[in-house]
N, C-alpha and C positions, 0 to 999 in steps of 0.2 A: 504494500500500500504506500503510496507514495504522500508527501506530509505536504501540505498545500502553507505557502509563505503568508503572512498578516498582511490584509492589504497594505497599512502604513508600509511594512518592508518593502513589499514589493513594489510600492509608487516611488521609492526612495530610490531604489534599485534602478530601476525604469527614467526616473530624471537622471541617475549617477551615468546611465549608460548613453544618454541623449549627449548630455557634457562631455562624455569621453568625445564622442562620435566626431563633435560643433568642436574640439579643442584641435585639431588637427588642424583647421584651419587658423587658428591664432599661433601655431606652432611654427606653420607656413613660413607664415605673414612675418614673425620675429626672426626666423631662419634667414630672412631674404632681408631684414634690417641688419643682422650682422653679416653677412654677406658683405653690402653695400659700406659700411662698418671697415669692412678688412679692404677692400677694395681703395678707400678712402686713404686709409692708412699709408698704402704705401707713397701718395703724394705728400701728405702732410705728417704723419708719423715722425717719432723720432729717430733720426738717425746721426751716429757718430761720421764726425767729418772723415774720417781713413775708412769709414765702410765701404766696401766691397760693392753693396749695392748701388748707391751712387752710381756706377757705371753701366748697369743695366738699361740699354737704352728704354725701354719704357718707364723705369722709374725716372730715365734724364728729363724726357718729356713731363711728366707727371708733375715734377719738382721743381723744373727750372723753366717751361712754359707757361704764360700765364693761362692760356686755354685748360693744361693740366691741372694749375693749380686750383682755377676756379671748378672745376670736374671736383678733383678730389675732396677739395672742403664742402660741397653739395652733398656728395654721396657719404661724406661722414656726415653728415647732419642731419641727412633724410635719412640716415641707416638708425643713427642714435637714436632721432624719437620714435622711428617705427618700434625698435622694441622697446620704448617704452609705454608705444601703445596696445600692444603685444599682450607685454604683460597684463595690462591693465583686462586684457581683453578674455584672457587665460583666466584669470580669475571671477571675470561676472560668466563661466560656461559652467560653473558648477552652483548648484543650491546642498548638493551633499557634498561633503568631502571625503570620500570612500578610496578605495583601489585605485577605478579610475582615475581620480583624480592624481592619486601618489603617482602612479604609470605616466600620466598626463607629464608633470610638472617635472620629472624625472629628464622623460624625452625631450623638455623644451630647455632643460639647463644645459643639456649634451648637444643637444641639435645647435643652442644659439652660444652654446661657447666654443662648439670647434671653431668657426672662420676666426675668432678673436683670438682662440692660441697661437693661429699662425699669422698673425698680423704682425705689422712691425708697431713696435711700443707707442699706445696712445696717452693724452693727456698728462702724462708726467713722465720724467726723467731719468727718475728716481736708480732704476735698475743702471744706466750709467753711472752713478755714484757707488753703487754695487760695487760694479767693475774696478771704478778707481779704487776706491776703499780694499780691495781685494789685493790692488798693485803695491798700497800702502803696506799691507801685510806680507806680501811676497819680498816686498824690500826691507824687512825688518824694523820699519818704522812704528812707531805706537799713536794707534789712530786715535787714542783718547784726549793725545797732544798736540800729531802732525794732523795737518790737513793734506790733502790732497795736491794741495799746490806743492808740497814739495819735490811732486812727481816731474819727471820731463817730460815738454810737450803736452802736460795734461789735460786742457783744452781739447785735445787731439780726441778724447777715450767717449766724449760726450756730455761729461757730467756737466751738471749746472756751475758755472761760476759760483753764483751768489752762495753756496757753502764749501766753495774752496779753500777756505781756512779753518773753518769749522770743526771741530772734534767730533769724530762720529757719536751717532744719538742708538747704537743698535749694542746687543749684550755681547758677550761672549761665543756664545753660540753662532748666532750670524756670522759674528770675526769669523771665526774659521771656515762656515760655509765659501763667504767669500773669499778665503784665501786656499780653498779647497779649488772653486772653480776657477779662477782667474790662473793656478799652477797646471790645472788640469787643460784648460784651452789656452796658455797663455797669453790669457787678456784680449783674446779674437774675439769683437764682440756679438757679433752675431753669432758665434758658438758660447759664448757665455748668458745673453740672452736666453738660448734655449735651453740652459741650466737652471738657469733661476727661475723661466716660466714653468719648470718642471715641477721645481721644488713650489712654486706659488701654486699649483695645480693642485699637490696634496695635501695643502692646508686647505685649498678652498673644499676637496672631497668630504675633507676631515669635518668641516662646517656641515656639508648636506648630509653626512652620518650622524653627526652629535647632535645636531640641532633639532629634527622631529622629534631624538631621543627624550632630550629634556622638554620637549614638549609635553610627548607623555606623560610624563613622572608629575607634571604641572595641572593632568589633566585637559589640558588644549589638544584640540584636531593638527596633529603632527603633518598633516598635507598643507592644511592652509598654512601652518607655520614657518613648511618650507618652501609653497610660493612666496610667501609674503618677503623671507626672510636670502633662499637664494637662490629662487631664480629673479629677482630682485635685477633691473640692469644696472645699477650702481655697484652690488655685487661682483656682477658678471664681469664690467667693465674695470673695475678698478683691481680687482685681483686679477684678472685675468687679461684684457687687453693693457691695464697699467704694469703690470708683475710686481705687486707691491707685496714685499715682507710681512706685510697684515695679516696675508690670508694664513701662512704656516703661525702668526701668532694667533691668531683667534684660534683658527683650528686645533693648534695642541689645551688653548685656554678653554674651551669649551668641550674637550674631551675629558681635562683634571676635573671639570664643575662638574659633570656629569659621573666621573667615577666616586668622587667623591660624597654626591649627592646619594648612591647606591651602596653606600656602605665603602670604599675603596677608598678611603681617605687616605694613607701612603702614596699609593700609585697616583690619585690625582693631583697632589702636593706636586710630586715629579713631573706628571706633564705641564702643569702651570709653571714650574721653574724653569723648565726648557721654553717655555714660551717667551717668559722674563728674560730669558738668555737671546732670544731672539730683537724684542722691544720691551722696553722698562717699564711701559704702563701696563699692563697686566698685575703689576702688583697688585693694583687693588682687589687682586683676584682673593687674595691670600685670608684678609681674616674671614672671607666670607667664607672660604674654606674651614677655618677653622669651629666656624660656627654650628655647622654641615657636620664636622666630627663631633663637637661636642652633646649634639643630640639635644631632642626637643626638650623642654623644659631643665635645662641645666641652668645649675645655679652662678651665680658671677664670677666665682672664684675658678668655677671647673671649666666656663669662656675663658679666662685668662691664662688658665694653664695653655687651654687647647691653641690658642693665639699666638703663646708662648714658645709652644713645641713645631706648630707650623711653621712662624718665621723661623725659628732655630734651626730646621731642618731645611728651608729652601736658600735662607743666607746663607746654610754651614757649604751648602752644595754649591752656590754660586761661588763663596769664598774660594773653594775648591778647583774649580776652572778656573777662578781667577790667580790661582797658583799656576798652575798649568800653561796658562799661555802668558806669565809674567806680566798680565796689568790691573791687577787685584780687583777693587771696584773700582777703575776708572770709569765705568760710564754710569756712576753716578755727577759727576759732576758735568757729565757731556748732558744729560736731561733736558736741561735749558735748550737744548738747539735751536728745534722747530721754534720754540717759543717764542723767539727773540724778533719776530713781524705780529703784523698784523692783516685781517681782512677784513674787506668792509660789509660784509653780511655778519658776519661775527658782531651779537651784540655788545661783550665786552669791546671788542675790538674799534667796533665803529664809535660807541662810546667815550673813549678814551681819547679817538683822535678829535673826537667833534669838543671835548672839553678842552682839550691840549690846542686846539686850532686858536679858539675865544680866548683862551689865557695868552697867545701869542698875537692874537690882536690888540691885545693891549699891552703888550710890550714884557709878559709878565713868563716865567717859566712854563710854557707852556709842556715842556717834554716830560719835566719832569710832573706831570699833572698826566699825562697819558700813563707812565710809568705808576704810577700810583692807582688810579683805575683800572690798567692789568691785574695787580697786584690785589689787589682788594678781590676779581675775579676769581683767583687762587684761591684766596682764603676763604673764600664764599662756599668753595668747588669743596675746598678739604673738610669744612660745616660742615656739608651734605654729605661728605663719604663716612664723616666720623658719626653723626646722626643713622644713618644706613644700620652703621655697624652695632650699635646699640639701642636703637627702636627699632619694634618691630615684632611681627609673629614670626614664629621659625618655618611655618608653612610658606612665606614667602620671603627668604632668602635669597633666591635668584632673582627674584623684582626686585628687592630693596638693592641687589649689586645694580643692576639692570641701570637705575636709579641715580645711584653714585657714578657708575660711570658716563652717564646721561648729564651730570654737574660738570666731571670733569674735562668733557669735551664740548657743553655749550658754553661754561664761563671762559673758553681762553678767549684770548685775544686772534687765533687764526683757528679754524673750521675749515675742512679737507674734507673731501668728501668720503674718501677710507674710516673715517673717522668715525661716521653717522652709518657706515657699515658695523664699524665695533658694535654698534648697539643693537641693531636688526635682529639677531639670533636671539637675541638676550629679552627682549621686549616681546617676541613673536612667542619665544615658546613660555613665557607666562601670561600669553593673552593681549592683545590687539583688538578691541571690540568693534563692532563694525556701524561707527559711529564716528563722530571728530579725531580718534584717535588711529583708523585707518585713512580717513581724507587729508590728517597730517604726512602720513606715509608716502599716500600719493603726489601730495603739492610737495615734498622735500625731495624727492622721487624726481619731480620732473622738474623741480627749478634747478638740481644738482646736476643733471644730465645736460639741461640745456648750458648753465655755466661752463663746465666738462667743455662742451664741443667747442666755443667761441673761447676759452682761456687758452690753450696750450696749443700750440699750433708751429710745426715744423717751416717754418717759410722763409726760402733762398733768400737771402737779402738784397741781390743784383737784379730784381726784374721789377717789373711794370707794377706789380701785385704787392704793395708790401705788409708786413704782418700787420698793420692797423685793421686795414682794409681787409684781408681774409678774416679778421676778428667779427670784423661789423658784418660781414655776408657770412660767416656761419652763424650769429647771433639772430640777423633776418632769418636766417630760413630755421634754425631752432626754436625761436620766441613763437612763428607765425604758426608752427606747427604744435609746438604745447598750445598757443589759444585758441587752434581749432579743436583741441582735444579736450579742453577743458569749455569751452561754450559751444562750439557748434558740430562736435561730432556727437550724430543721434545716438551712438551705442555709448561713450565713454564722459560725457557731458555731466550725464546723469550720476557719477559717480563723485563728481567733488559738490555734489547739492547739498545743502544738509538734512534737507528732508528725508533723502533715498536713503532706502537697508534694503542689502541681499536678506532673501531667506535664509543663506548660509548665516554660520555661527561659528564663535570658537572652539563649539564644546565637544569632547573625544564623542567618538560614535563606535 
């Protein structure tokens, strides 16, 4: 006798299967945005001045024609918002978030990150300072001290000037990556690129594995958690078409929170220290960790030990590498790096210059007035982590980290957009309602994307075209494209209203 399903299941069922069907084409549609994406790239991408490629006539045209150049900044710009229309589009095809959907959102993170692994490097630099940093270490220099300029010809490898003097800002761990690969290819950068996209590839895995996980444990639907969270194109693009170090640091961080969360607290101590060995901010991984061992309802003394033994254990371990490759904790005082700008979307940021502006209008220290409203952002940031860590139910420990690191990357004085990734996994798998605080995800989603395409732009200095000018025509065709998507496209419109809610929900099924 065969057992007949409850209609509810089976109309669930029956809408889950409709969504799988309808998602193939929003799968398309994002495949053919990163496509045009990679295509894009190789005109305006970045590339090291001794690159190899340069000499491919196609890329010569691409790069040094203005007809190319205006081509390529088009097709990165229609490529970028398409997936971020994509996305957007991937997520109103489901009212359940079942199988299908997980199969769905799976296939669209693989479909629309191949063309971007093999692109050449967009919107930041960043991995050319890899590379130098890498040559610093092969030259037995100590990158806590030397900058990059001590290199010859440095300029030559790609990196950004503007922290050519700079102390590296990355842990011990990275140090040797990079001096692993830059020995390994010696300093070829397109074979050193495809190193580090390698090693960014399995931190970003390591995010689409850990992240439904603790969604679970949260009680949240693990599929929408992991649209929301990575197939995400600020995700896709910044770990993957930028090759930024984030992706292996979030990834091992969100595998320590998760083992830890499941009773593994040793083991997850270690992979959050190898994270910290990669970037410094992941500390604030730590006492949250610690709280996670200490178990629900402990008392204050038996938090402090466990606080106690955490750091103990992740300092004793970094002290330890830092015997190893002879530069103790120097990058703690490398931390400052990034910090030392500002942006102007960044409200500390813009804050500070707009007070420091008025105070030099009138003849009056105005710098040191912006310097001081940084600083107060700090202190505001470390409130909230230290509040974090001692209010709170222990049911929502991952929200309250989620939270504090949400302080620590809105109060700086510069906001990256990697940055506002740290936090996606973290927010998603304890809940994202679907109300002002997914229409937030969406507009930072697509104001970031469109900043992304008009900021960072590879363009010959010698032609007709110069980077002002590609700035302001990928800004036109990004901006005109986020406002058709946000007022006048009938499918995706409806989604920054504030009236509109999917049927979908957070809740596990």
């Amino acid at each position: 006798m065969t057992a007949r399903m409850p209609a509810a299941e089976a109309t669930g069922s029956a809408k889950e299967r409709e969504g799988g069907g309808q998602s193939a084409r929003s799968i398309i549609e994002g495949t053919i945005g990163s496509f045009l994406m990679f295509f894009g790239s190789l005109g305006v991408g970045w590339l090291a001045s001794i690159s190899e490629l340069r000499r491919w006539p196609l890329l010569i045209w691409l790069r040094v024609e203005p007809a190319g150049v205006v081509l390529s900044v088009v097709l990165l710009a229609l490529g970028g918002m398409l997936l971020v229309r994509s996305w957007l589009r991937l997520g109103q095809r489901f009212t359940v978030w079942g199988k299908e959907s997980r199969r769905a959102t799976y296939t669209a993170i693989i479909a629309w990150g191949i063309p971007l692994a093999f692109s050449i490097p967009l919107f930041s630099r960043d991995v050319y300072a890899y590379i130098a940093q890498g040559k610093v270490m092969v030259n037995n220099l100590n990158p806590y001290v030397d900058g990059y300029d001590q290199l010859s010809n440095y300029l030559q490898t790609g990196a950004d000037d503007l922290w050519a003097q700079s102390p590296t800002p990355y842990g011990p761990v990275f140090l040797w990556m990079e001096e692993f690969v830059v020995w390994l290819t010696g300093g070829h950068p397109e074979f050193s690129i495809i190193l580090f996209r390698i090693i960014a590839l399995a931190g970003a895995a390591m995010c689409v594995y850990y992240g439904p996980k603790l969604a679970e444990l949260h009680g949240i639907n693990p599929n929408r958690a992991l649209w929301l969270a990575c197939a995400n194109p600020l995700f896709l693009t910044t770990f993957i078409a930028s090759v930024h170090n984030d992706a292996l640091m979030l990834g091992l961080a969100l595998g320590g929170l998760y083992l830890a969360a499941v009773g593994k607290p040793l083991r997850g101590i270690l992979l959050v220290t190898l994270s910290v060995g990669i970037k410094p901010i992941t500390l604030i991984f730590l006492p949250f960790l610690g709280l996670l061992w200490a178990g629900k309802g402990a008392s204050w003394p038996r938090k402090f030990f466990y606080w106690a033994v955490t750091a103990a254990l992740s300092l004793g371990l970094l002290g330890v590498l830092g015997v190893i490759n002879g530069f103790g904790f120097g990058w703690v005082s490398a931390l400052s790096t990034p910090g030392s700008i500002w942006i102007w979307y960044a409200p500390i940021g813009l804050l500070g210059a707009a007070l420091g502006g008025m105070f030099d209008a009138f003849s009056l220290d105005g710098e040191t007035v912006t310097w001081l409203v940084h600083k107060m952002g700090t202190a505001l940031s470390i409130a909230v982590v230290l509040w974090m860590m001692f209010r709170g139910r222990h049911e929502l420990i991952v929200r309250r980290l989620a939270v504090a690191m949400a302080a620590v990357v809105l109060l700086a004085p510069i906001i990256q957009a990697w940055y506002v990734v740290w936090l996606l996994p973290l927010f998603a798998a304890t809940g994202i309602r679907n109300d002002w605080q997914v229409r937030t995800v969406y507009s930072v989603t697509s104001f970031l994307m469109v900043y992304a395409i008009a900021d960072q732009l590879d363009i010959f200095p010698y032609i007709a075209i110069d980077l002002n000018a590609a700035r302001l025509l990928a800004a036109f065709v990004a901006v005109a494209f986020a406002v058709y998507l946000i007022f006048f496209d009938p499918r995706t419109r409806k989604l920054f209203r504030k009236e509109y809610r999917d049927a979908a929900d957070d809740r596990l099924f």
